[in-house]
N, C-alpha and C positions, 0 to 999 in steps of 0.2 A: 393702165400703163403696162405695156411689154414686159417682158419677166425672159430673162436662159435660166435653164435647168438642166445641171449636169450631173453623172451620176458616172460610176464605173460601166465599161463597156457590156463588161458579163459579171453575176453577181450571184453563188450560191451560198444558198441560206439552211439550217437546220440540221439534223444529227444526221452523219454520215456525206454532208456537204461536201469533203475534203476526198473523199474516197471519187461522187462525183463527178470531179474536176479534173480527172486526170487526163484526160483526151485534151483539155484544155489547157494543161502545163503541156503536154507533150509536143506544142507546135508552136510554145514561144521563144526557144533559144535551145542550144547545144548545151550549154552550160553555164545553171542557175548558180550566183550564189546568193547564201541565206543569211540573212542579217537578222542577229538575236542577242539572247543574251545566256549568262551561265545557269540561270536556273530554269529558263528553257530547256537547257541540256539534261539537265540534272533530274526534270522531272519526266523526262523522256517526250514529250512533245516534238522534236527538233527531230528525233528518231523515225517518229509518226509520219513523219514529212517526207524524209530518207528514205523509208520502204516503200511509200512509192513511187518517188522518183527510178528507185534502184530497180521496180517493176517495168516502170514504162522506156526505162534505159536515158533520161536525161540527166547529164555529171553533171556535179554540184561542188561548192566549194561553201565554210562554212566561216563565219564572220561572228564570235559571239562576245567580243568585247562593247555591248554598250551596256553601260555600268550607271545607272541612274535614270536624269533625265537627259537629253544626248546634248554635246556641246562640238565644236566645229572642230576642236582633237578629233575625236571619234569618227566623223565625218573624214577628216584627212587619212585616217588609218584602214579606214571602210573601202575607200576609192581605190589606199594602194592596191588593197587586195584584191577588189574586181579587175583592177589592171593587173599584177602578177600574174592572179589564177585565169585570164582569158575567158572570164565573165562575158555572156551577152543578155541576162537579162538576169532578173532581183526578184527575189522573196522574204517579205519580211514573217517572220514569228514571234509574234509577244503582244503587248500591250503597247500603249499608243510610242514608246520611244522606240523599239525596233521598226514600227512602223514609218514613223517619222524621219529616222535616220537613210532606211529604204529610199524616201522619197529623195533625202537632201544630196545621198551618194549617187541615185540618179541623175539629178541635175548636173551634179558637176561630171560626170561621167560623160553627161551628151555634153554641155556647153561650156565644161572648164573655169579655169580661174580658180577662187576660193569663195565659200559658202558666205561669207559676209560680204562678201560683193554684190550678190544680192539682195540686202536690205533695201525697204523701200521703193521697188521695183518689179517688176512680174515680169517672172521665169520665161518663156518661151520658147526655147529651143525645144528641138525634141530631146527625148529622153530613154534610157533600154527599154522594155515591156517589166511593167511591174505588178507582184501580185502580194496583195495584204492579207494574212493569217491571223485575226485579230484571238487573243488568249484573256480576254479583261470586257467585257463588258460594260464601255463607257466612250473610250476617247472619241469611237467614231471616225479617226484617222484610213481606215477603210475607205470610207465616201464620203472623204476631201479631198479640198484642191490647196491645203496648207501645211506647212512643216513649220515646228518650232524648236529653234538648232539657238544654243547658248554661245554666244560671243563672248571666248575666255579674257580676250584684252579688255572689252569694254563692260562685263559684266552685265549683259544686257539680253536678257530671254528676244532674238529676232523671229517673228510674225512672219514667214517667206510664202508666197501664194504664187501659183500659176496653171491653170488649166493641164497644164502639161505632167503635173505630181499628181494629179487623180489615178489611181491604182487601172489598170485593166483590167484585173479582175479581183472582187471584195471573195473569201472565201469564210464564212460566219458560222463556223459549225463549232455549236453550243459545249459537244466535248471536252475543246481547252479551254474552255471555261469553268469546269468543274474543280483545276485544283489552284482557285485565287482562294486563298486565305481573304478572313470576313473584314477584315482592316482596309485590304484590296479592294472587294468587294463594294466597302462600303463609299470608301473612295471615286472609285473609276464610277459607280452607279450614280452619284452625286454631281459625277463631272458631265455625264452624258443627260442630268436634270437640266442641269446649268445651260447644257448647249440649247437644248429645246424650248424652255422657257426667255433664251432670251432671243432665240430665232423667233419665236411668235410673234416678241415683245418691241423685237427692233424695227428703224425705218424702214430698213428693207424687204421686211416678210413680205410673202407675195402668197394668193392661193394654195399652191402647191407645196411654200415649205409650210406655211399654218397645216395644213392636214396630216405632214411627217408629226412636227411640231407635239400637235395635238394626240397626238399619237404616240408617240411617244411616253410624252408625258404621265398619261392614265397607265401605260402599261406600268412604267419606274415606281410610282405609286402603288401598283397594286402588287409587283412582283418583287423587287428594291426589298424591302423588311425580310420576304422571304427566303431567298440566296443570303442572307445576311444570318440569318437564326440558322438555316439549315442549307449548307452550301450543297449537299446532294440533291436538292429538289432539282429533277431533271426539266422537269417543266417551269418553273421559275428560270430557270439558267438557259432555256430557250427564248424564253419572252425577254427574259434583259439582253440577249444577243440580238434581237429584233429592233429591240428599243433603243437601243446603243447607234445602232445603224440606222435605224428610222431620224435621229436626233442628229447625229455627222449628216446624215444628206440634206435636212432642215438648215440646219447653220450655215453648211457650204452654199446654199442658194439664196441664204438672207443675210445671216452675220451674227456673230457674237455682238457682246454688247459691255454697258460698263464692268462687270463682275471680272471678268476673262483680262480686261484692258489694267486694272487693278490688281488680280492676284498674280500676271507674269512677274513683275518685279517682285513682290513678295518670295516668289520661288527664286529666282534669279541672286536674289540679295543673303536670304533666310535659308536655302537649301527646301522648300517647303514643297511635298507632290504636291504636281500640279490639280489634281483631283481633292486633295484636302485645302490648301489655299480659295479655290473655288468655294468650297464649303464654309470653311471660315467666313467669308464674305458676305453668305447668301441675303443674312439678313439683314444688314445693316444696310447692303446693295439695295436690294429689288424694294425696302421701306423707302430709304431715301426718291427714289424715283417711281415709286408705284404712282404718282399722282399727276406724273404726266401721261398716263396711260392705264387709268383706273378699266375701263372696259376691256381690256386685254389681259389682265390680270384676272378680271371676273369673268373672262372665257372660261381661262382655266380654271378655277373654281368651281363654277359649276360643270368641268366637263368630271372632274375627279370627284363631284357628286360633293365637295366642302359646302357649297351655296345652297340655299335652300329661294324658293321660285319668287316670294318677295322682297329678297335682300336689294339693296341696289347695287350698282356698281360700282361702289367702294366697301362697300359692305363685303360682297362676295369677293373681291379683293384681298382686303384685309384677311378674311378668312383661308385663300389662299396660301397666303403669307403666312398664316400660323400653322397648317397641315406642312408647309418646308421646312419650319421652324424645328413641329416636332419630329416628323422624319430627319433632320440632322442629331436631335437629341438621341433617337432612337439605338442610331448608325455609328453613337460614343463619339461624336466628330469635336475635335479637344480646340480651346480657345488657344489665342497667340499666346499667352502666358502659359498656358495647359502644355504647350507644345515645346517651349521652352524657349522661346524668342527672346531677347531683352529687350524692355521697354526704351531703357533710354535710345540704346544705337536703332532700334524701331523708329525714334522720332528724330534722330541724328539725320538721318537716309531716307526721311518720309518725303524731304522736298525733292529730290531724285526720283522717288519712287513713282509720285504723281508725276514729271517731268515724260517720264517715262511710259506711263499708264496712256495718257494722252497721245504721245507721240506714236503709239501703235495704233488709232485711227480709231480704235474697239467702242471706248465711250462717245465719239462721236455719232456711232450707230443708236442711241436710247434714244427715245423719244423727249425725255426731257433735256432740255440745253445743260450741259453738265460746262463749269469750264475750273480751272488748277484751283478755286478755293471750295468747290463741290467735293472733287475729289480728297481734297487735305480735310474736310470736315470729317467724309467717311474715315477713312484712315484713322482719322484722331479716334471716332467715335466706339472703334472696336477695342480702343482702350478704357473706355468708359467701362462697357458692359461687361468689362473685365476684375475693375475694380473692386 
């Protein structure tokens, strides 16, 4: 079966990547602005960026109110400012929500209207030139073609996708990666798992993204604990910058899957990063449906060396399953009760939540037929194991 495969135009990768790219910022616009946020600022990153634009002489203007995970406020506030300050093209700096918001004030930049009009629908128009600065080693946001912009009326995490939001240029230089505290760390590493193993896992995989996928994968495992125990490891904090980005261009060419389609409402509802709701999931997720797809599960398995040469293929599966398990343990990743959720308005909002999980198209991507009492059983179930 035919497969597209799409990727940022131009993509530099590894320490001193950002330094680079500067012949490459200097020929997409008069003047960038920078979409981030205040502890961007704060930790001097946003700075890093400034000198050298203020080298190669392109003005800039500086955007750092996104406050969380980004919602269609922020979006409206974003835009006025590219339109005030006579923006013609976007930089994001941060983690996957300056990223995201990059994308969604692009859209409406080329094509107008307001960002929830695009629910449900692919973006098309064109868009400024945009370039993604990723500071987190996870979302992947970089090398995709999706933004996730919170609908303040409707309370509803929107899934926006169009060819047209893939960055022009991913810039992955492991650097700003060095000051994510291990909470972050652990987080955003966990989110770019989640991308990879369910891009393997989904209907969609095709050759191309299984081998990001796959790749991925063994890197988060092998590097994931260590950026975690010791955030300095320079060489750890380049392989999850790899891994991160090997994982965003896997998903973008196959799809997330049930876990991602379940924990938006969770954050949506719950206030919950998107990177820790992921986690919370993992296992109750990939058990539930590891069985429609037990030989994909024991890919990975034995590609992370969990399997051993006579297990079968639920066996190495299974064993899969419990190397996620413990790597969440590892990584302090706190249950819904740990987190402070309430249980009862948890199951008040659960028929919503799955309403919801479904309607973003994500769990129809699993391999196993998932339909509203699969998902209500998961839900319920991560009340159990909390007991």
């Amino acid at each position: 079966m035919a497969c597209q495969f799409i990727m940022p135009q131009r993509i530099f990768m590894g320490e001193g990547a950002l330094a680079m790219s500067s012949p490459a910022l200097q020929n997409l616009g008069s003047k960038a602005l920078i979409v981030t946020d205040q502890v961007m600022v704060q930790l001097g990153n946003v700075r890093i960026l400034t000198d050298i634009l203020d080298e190669i002489k392109v003005n800039y203007a500086v955007y750092q109110d996104i406050t969380g995970e980004p919602t269609d406020r922020m979006i409206e506030r974003g835009l006025s400012v590219y339109r005030e300050e006579e923006c013609d093209f976007l930089i994001a700096v941060g983690g996957g929500s300056p990223i995201d918001s990059m994308k969604a004030v692009g859209a409406l930049a080329g094509n107008g209207g307001k960002i929830s009009d695009y629910m449900g629908r692919e973006i098309k128009g064109a868009t400024p030139p945009m370039v993604a600065i990723p500071t987190t080693a996870g979302t992947g946001s970089e090398a995709t073609q999706f933004t996730i912009i919170t609908d303040t009326e409707k309370n509803v995490k929107m899934l926006l996708k169009g060819g047209v939001l893939m960055p022009d240029i991913a810039i992955a230089d492991p650097v700003f990666t060095m000051t994510a505290p291990p909470k972050i760390t652990a987080a955003t590493g966990l989110d770019a798992l989640t991308h990879a193993v369910e891009a393997y896992t989904s209907r969609k995989a095709n050759p191309l993204s299984d081998l990001y996928a796959v790749s991925a994968v063994k890197r988060i495992f092998k590097s994931l604990p260590a950026c975690f125990h010791d955030g300095t490891d320079k060489k750890a904090r380049e392989e999850m910058s790899l891994a991160a980005f090997e994982a965003g261009v896997s998903f973008n060419n196959s799809s997330v899957t049930v876990v991602h389609g379940m924990s938006r409402p969770i954050g949506a509802l719950f206030h919950v990063a998107h990177g820790i709701s992921n986690a919370m999931l993992l296992e109750a997720c990939l058990s539930y449906v590891m069985d429609g797809a037990y030989c994909r599960f024991a890919d990975l398995g034995r590609a992370i060396g969990a399997a051993e040469d006579g297990d079968s293929d639920r066996e190495a599966a299974e064993k899969f399953l419990g190397q996620v398990v413990d790597l969440c343990k590892e990584l302090e990743i706190p249950t819904l009760s740990e987190y402070g959720i309430d249980k009862d308005e948890f199951f008040r909002v659960m028929d919503k939540m799955a309403d919801d999980a479904l309607e973003s198209g994500s769990p129809s991507n699993t391999r196993k037929e998932l339909e509203k009492g699969d998902i209500l059983k998961i839900y319920s179930s991560l009340w159990n194991e909390n007991a």
